[in-house]
N, C-alpha and C positions, 0 to 999 in steps of 0.2 A: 457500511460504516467503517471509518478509520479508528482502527483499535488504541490503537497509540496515543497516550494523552486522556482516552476517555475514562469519565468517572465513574465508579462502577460496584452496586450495593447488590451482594448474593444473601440471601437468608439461608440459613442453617447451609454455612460453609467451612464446617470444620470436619467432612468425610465422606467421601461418595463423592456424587457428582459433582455439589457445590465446592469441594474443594478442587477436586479435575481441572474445573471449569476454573475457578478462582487462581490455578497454577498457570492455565495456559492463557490467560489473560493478563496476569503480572508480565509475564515470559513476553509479550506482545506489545507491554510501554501501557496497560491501563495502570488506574490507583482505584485499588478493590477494596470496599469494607466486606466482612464476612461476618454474621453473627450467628448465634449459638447460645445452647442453655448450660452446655456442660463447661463452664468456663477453663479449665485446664484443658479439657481439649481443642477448645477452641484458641488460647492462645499458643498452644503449640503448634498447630494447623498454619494458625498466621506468621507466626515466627519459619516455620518449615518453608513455605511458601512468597514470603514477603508482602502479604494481607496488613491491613489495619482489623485486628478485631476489635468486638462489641457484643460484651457478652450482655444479652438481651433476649426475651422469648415473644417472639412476632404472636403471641394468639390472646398478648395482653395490651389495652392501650396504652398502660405506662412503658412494655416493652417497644412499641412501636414508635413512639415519643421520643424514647432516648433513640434508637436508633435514627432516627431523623435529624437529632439534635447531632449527632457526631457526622453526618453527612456533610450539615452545614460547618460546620468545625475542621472536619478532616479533610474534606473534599470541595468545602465551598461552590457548592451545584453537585448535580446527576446526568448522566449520559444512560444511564441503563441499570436498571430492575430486573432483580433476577428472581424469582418466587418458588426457591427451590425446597425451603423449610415444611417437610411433611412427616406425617405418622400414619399407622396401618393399625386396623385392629381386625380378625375374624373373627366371624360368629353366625352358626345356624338362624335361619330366622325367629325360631320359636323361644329363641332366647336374646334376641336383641330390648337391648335397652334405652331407654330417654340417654341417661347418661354417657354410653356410648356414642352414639351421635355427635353431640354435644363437645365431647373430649376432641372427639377428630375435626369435627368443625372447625373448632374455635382456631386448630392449626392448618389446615389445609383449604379454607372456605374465606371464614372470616377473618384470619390474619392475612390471608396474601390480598382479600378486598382490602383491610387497613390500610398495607403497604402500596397497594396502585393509586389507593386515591389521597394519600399524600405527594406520590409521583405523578399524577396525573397533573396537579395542583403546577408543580415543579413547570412540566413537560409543556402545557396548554400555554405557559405562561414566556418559556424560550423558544415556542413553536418546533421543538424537536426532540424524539427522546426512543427510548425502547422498553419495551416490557416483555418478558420473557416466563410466561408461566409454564413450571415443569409438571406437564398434566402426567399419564400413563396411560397404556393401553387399555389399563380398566375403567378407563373411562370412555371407553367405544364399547364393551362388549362387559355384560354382567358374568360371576362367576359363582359359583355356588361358595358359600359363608362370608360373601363376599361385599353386604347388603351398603355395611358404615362406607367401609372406604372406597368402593367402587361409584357410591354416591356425592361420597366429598369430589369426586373427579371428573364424573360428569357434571357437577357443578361447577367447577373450575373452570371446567371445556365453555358451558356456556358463558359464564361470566367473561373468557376470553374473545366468545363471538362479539360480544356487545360493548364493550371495550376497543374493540377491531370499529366498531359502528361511529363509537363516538369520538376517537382519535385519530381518525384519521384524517380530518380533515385541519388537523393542526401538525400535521408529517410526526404523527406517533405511532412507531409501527408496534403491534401485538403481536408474539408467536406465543403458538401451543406446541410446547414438544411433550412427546407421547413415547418413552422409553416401555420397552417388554422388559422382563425381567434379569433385573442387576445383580451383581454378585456385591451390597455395600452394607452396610451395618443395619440397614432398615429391613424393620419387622425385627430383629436381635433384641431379648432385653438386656443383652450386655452391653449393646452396643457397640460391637468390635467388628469389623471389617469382616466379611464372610470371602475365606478363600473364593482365589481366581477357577471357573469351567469352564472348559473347553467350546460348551455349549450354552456358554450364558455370556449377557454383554458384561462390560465390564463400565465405569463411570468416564472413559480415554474415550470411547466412541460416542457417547452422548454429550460429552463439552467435546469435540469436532465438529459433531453435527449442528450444535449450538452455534460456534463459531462460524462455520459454513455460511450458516445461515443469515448471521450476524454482519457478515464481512458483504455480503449483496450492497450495490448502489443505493441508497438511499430513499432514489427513489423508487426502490420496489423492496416486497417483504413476504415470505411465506409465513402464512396463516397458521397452518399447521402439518406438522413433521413427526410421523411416527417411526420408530427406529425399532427393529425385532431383531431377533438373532438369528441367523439364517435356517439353520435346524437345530433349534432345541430339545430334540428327540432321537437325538444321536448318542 
């Protein structure tokens, strides 16, 4: 895919990857929405970077609605979905609850299903597009307390299999990328960017590998891409 010129919607793009990713994409000639629930960071993120934001929370259908409606407004079409808007919660099993689930679901399950199948809509209909769901390593391998969110991901993983099944034969390519552990504000309840280690990725190497990935001919596409850090035990 030619970057340059394409349209392009990241969810929850105001720190970490999705903004990474939303910076070297601007940098490249796309027009990027980015949305977010924390609206002042979100419009600083866009203002830093040269985003359209849309402050909007993907795990509601009203937030999913608006951000579609400023799609058509701001970008008049889509080139590429980015399903980067997630949350983390641990918790022993013996104390897992309905609600738990439930909470992380509704953001990392069924808002990135809202947002593909109004892109799919999109995508099916100018026979070409991309979707790009940011799964995680925990979604290939369980972890202890690990039960909510290690499951929101491997549902994600598969929902991207089947996805991959049914778009493609309208040239809509599916990636899963599968970052290990980032140094960004997620898991934080402050929410503030957790300093850079040595031995931890950082959000620069997972929008490259995005990229990378992204920039392939057309007509081919990797499935999925998991990114680790070389020794995290150093």
């Amino acid at each position: 895919m030619e970057i340059k010129s394409k349209k392009v919607l990241i969810t929850g793009g105001s720190s970490g990857i999705g903004k990474a990713l939303a910076k070297m994409l601007v940098e490249e000639g796309a027009r990027v929405i980015i949305t977010g629930r924390d609206q002042r960071k979100l419009e600083r993120a866009a203002t830093e970077i040269g985003a359209i934001a849309v402050h909007a929370d993907v795990s509601t259908d009203e937030g999913v609605d608006k951000t579609y409606a400023a799609v058509e407004s701001e970008l008049n079409g889509l080139d590429l979905l980015v399903n980067n808007a997630g949350i983390g919660l641990r918790k022993p099993v013996d104390e897992l609850e309905r609600e738990d689930f439930q909470k992380v679901f509704d953001v990392n399950v069924f808002g990135a299903a809202r947002m593909a199948a109004k892109a799919a809509v999109i995508f099916k209909n100018q026979k070409h597009g991309n979707i790009v769901n940011i799964g995680s390593t925990a979604g290939l391998k369980g972890y202890p307390t690990g039960s909510i969110y290690t499951a929101s991901k491997f549902a994600l993983r598969a929902m991207s299999q089947c996805w991959q099944a049914e778009l493609r034969p309208y040239n809509v390519r599916v990636f899963q990328v599968n970052p290990s552990e980032v140094t960004t504000a997620f898991g934080q309840d402050s929410r503030r960017e957790r300093p850079e280690e040595p031995n931890k990725l950082t959000s620069v190497e997972i929008a490259h590998s995005i990229i990378s990935a992204l920039k392939m001919d057309d007509r081919g596409f990797i499935p999925e891409l998991s990114v680790w850090a070389t020794n995290p035990f150093e």
